[in-house]
SERO-4910 file (N, C-alpha, C, O; in steps of 0.05 Angstrom, whole numbers):
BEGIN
 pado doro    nc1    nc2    nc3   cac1   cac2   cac3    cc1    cc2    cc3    oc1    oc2    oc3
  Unk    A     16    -24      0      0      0      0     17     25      0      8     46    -10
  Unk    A     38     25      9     57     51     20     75     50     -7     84     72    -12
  Unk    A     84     29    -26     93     36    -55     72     45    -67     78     58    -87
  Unk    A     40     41    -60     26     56    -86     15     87    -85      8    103   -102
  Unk    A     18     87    -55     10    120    -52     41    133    -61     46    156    -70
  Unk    A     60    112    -54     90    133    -65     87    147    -99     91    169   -109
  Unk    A     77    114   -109     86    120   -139     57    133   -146     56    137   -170
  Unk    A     27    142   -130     21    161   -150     24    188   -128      4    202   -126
  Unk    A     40    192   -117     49    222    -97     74    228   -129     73    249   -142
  Unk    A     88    210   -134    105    222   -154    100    225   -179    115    233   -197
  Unk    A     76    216   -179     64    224   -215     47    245   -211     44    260   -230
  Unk    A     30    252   -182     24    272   -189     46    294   -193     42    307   -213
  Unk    A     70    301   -177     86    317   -165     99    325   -197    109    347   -198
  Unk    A     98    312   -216    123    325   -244    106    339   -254    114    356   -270
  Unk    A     74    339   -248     65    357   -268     51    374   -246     30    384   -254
  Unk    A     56    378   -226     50    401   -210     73    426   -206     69    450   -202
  Unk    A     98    411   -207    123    421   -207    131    437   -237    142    459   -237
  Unk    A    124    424   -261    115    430   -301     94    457   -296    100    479   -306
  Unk    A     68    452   -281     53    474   -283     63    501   -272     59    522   -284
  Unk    A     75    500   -250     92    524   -229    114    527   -249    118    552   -249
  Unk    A    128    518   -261    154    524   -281    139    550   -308    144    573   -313
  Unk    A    118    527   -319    102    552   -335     92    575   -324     95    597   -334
  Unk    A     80    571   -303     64    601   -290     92    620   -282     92    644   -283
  Unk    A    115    603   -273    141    628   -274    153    638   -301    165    659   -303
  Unk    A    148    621   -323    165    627   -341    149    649   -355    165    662   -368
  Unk    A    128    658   -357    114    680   -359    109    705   -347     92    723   -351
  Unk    A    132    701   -326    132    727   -304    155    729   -301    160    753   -297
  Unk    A    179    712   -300    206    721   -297    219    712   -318    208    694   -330
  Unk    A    242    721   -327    275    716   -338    282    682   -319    283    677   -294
  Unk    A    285    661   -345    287    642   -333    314    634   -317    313    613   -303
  Unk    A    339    649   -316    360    658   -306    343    668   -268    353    663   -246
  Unk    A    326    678   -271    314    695   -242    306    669   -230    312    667   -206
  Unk    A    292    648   -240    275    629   -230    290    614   -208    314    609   -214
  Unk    A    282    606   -187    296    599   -167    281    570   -160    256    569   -161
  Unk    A    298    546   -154    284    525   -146    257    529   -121    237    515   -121
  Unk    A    260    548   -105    242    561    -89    220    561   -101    200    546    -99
  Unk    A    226    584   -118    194    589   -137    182    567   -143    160    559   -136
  Unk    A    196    556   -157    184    527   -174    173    517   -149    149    519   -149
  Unk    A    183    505   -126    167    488   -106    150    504    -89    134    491    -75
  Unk    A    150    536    -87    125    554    -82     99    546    -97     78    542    -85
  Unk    A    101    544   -120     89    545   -141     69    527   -143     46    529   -152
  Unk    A     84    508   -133     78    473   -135     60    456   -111     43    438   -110
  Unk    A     75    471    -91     65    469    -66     79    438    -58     67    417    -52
  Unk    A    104    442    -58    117    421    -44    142    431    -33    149    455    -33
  Unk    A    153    414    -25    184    422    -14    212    422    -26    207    423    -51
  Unk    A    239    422    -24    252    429    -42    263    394    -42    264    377    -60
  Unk    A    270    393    -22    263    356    -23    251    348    -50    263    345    -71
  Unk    A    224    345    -44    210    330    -70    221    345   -100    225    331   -120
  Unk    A    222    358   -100    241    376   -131    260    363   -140    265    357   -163
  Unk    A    278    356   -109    308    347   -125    301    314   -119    323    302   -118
  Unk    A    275    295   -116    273    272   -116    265    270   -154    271    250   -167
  Unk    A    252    295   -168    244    293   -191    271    294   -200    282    272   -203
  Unk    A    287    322   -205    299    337   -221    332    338   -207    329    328   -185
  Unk    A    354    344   -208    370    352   -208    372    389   -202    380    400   -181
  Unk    A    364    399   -222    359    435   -226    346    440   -244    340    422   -261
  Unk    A    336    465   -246    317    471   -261    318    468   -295    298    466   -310
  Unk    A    351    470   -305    358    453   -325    347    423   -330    337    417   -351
  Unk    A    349    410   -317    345    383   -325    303    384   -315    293    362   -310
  Unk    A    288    403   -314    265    401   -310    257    410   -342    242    396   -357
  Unk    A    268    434   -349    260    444   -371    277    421   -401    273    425   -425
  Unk    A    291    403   -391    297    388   -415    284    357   -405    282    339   -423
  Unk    A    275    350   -381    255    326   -388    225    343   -407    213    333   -426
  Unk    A    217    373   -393    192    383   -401    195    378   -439    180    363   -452
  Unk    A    214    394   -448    216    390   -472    224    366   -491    219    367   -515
  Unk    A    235    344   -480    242    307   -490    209    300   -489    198    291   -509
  Unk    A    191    305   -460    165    299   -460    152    305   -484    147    290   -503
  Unk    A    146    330   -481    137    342   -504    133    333   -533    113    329   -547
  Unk    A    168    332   -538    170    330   -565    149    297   -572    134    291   -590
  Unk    A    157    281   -547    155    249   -556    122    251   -559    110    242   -579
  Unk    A    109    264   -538     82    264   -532     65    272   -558     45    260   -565
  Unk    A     74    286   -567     69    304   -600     66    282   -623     49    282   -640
  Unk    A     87    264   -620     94    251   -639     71    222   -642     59    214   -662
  Unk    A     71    210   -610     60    190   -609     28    198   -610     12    181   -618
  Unk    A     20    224   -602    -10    232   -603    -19    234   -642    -42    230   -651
  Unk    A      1    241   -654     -5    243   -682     -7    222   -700    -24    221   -718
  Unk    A     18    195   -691     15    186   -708      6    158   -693      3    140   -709
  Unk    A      2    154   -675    -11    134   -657     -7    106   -673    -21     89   -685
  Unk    A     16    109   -667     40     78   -656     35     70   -692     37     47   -699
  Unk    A     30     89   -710     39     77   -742     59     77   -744     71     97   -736
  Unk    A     74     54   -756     98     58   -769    106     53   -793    129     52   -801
  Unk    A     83     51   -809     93     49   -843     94     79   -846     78     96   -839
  Unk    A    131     80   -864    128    108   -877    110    112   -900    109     98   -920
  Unk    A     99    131   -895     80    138   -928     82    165   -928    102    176   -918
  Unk    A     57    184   -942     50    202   -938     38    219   -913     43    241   -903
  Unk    A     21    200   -910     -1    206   -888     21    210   -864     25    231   -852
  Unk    A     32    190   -862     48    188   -831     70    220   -830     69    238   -814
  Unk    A     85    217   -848     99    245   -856     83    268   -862     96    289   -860
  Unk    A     56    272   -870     47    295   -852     45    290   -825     64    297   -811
  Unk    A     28    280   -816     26    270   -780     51    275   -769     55    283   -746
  Unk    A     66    272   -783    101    281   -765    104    306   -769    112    321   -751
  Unk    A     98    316   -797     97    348   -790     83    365   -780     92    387   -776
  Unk    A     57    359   -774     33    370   -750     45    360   -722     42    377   -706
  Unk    A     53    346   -716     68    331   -693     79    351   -677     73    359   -654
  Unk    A    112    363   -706    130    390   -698    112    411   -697    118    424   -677
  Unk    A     87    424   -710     80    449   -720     64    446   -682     62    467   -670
  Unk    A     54    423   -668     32    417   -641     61    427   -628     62    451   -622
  Unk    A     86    410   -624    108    414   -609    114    439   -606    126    445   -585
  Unk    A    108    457   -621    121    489   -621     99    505   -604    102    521   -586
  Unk    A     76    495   -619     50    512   -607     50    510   -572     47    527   -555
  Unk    A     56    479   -569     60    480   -535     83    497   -525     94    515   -538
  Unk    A     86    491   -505     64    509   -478     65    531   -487     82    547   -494
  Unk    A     23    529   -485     21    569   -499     27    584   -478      9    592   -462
  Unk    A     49    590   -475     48    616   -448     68    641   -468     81    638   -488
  Unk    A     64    660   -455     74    687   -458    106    694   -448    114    708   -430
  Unk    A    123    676   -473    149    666   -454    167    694   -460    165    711   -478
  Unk    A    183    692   -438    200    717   -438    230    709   -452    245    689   -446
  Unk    A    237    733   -474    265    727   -491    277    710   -478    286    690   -491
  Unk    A    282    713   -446    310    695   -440    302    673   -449    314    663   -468
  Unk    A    273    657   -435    271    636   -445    277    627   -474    292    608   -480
  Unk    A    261    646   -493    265    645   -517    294    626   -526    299    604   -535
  Unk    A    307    649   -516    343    646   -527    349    621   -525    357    605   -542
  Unk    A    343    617   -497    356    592   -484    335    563   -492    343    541   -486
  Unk    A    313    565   -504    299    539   -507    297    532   -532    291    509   -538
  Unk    A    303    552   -553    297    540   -588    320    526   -587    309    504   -583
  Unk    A    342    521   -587    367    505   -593    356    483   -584    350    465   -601
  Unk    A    348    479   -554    335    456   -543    321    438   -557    324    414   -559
  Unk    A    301    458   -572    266    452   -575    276    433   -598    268    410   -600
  Unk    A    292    444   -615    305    434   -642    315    411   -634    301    391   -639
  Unk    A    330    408   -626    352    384   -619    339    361   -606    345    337   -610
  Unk    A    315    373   -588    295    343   -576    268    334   -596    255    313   -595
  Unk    A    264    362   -614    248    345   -639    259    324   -659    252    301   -667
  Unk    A    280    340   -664    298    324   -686    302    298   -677    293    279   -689
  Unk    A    317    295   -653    319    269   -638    292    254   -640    294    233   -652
  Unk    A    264    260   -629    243    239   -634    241    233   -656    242    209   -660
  Unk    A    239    252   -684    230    246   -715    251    219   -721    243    198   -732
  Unk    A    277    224   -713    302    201   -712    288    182   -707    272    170   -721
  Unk    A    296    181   -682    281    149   -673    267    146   -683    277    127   -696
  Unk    A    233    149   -697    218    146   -703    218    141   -733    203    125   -743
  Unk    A    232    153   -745    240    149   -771    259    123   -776    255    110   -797
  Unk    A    279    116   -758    285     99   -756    273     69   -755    282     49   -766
  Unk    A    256     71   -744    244     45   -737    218     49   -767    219     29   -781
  Unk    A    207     59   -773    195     56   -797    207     57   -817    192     56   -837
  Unk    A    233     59   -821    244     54   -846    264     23   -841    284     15   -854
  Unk    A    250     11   -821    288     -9   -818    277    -32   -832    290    -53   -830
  Unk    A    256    -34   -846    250    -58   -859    252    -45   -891    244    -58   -910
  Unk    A    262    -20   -893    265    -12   -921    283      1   -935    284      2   -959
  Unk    A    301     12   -916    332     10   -920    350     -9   -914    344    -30   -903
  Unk    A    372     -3   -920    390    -18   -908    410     -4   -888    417     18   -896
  Unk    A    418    -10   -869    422     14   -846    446     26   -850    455     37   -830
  Unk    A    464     28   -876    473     54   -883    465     74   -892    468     99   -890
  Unk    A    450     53   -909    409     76   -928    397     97   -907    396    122   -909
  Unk    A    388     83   -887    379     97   -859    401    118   -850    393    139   -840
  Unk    A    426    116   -851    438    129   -835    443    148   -843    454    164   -829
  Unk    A    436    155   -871    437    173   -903    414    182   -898    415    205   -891
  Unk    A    392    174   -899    369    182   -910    346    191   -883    326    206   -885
  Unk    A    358    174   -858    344    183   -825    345    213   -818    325    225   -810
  Unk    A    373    225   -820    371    258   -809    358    270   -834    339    285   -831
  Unk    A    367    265   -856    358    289   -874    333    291   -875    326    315   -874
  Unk    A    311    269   -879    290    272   -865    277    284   -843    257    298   -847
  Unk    A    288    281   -818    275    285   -802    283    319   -803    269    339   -798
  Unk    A    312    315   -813    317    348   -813    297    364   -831    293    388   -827
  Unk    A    287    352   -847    259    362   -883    229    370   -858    216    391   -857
  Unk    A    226    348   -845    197    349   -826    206    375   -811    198    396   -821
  Unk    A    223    376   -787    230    392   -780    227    423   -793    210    439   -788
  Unk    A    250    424   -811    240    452   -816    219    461   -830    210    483   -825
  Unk    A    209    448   -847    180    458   -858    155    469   -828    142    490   -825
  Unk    A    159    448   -812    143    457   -783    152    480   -780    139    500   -784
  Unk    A    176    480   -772    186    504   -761    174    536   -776    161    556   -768
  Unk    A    188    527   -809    171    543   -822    144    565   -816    140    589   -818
  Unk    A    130    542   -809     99    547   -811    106    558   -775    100    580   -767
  Unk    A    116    544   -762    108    555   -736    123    582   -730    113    594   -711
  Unk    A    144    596   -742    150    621   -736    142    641   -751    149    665   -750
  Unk    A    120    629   -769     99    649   -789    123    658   -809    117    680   -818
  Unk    A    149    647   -821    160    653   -847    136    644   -871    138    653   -894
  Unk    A    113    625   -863    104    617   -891     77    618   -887     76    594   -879
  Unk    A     50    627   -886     27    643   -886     11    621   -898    -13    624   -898
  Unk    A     23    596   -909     -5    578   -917     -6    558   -888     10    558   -870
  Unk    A    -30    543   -890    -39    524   -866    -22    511   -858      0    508   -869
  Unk    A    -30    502   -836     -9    484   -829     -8    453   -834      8    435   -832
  Unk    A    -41    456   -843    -44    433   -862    -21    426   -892     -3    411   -900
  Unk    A    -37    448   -899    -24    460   -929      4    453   -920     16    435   -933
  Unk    A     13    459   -906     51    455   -906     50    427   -895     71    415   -896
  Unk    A     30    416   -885     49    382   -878     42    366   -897     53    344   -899
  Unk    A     23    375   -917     22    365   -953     40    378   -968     36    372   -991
  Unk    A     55    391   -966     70    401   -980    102    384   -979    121    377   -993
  Unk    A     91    383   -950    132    376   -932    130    344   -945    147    334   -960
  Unk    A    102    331   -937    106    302   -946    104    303   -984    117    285   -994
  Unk    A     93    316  -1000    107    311  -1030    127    326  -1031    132    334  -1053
  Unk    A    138    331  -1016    170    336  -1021    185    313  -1019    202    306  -1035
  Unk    A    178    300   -994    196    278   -984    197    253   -987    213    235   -982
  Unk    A    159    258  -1002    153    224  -1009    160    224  -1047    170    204  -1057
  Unk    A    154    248  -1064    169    250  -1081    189    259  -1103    192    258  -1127
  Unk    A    201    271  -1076    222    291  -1093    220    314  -1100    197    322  -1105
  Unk    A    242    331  -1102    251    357  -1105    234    358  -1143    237    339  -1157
  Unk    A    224    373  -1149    213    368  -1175    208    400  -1184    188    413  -1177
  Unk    A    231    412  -1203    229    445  -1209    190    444  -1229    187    430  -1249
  Unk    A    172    458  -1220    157    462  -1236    157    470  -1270    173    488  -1275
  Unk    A    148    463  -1285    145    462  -1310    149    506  -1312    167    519  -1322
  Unk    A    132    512  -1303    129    541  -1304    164    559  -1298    174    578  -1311
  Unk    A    175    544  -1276    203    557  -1270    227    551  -1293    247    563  -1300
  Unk    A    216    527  -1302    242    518  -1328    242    538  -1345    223    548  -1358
  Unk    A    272    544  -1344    287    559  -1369    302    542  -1391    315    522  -1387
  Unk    A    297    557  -1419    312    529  -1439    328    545  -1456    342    535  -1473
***
């Protein structure tokens, strides 16, 4: 009985500790944020913080590994044939990943979380790309053809999510997947002869 009230005291506690991180990161410079706040916030002690987390670094990079994976598995719900369909679903996946957490974040954060945000999407599309292609490359094929992909999904999201490109975000994860499902293809209209 005393392991099951432990293990759900600690499932509630990461996302009470996640919610107090957002409600600060909207009022202070994430540099100002003090493990204090966060367990003010949360309504626990500093104890239970460092039973989750290490520092507030390693809170805001499980928040964002979460994230990214949560995005991924909610879109494309455990498919793994590559096609079309699935490569949009991966690019709505990134365009959901960015939109989270809607809060009103302050530059520091800014600065300090896009390098992040990048580096733990890219990493899920990997893995994930990985394992739906390993029955169709051959794993130097994959090892060629795994980042540049995920790097193609990636930035087209990105695209659409920092408003450089004004069509849907539909419209762009049909666009990103006939790019990727078939090729770079100059339109008939742009050829010069």
């Amino acid at each position: 009985m005393a392991t099951k009230v432990m293990n759900m005291r600690q499932t509630q506690t990461k996302p009470l500790l996640i919610d107090a991180f957002f409600q600060l990161i909207a009022k202070k410079d994430f540099e100002k944020i003090t493990i204090a706040d966060i367990t003010k916030g949360a309504k626990v002690n500093r104890a239970t913080f460092y039973a989750h987390f290490n520092d507030k670094y390693e809170l805001l990079d499980y928040i964002m590994g979460s994230s990214a994976s949560t995005a991924i598995a909610s879109r494309t719900m455990e498919a793994t044939e590559f096609n079309a369909d699935t490569v949009q679903q991966l690019v709505l996946a990134v365009c959901d990943f960015y939109e989270k957490p809607n809060v009103a974040c302050r530059a520091s954060y800014i600065g300090l979380v896009l390098p992040q945000l990048k580096e733990k999407v890219v990493k899920e599309l990997t893995e994930f790309l990985a394992k739906s292609l390993a029955d169709v490359y051959t794993e130097e094929e994959r090892n060629l053809y795994v980042p540049v992909i995920a790097q193609a999904i990636h930035e087209g999201a990105s695209q659409w999510a920092t408003g450089k490109i004004v069509m849907s975000e539909q419209e762009t994860a049909t666009k990103v997947a006939s790019f990727i499902m078939d090729g770079f293809r100059v339109p008939e209209r742009a050829k010069t002869y």
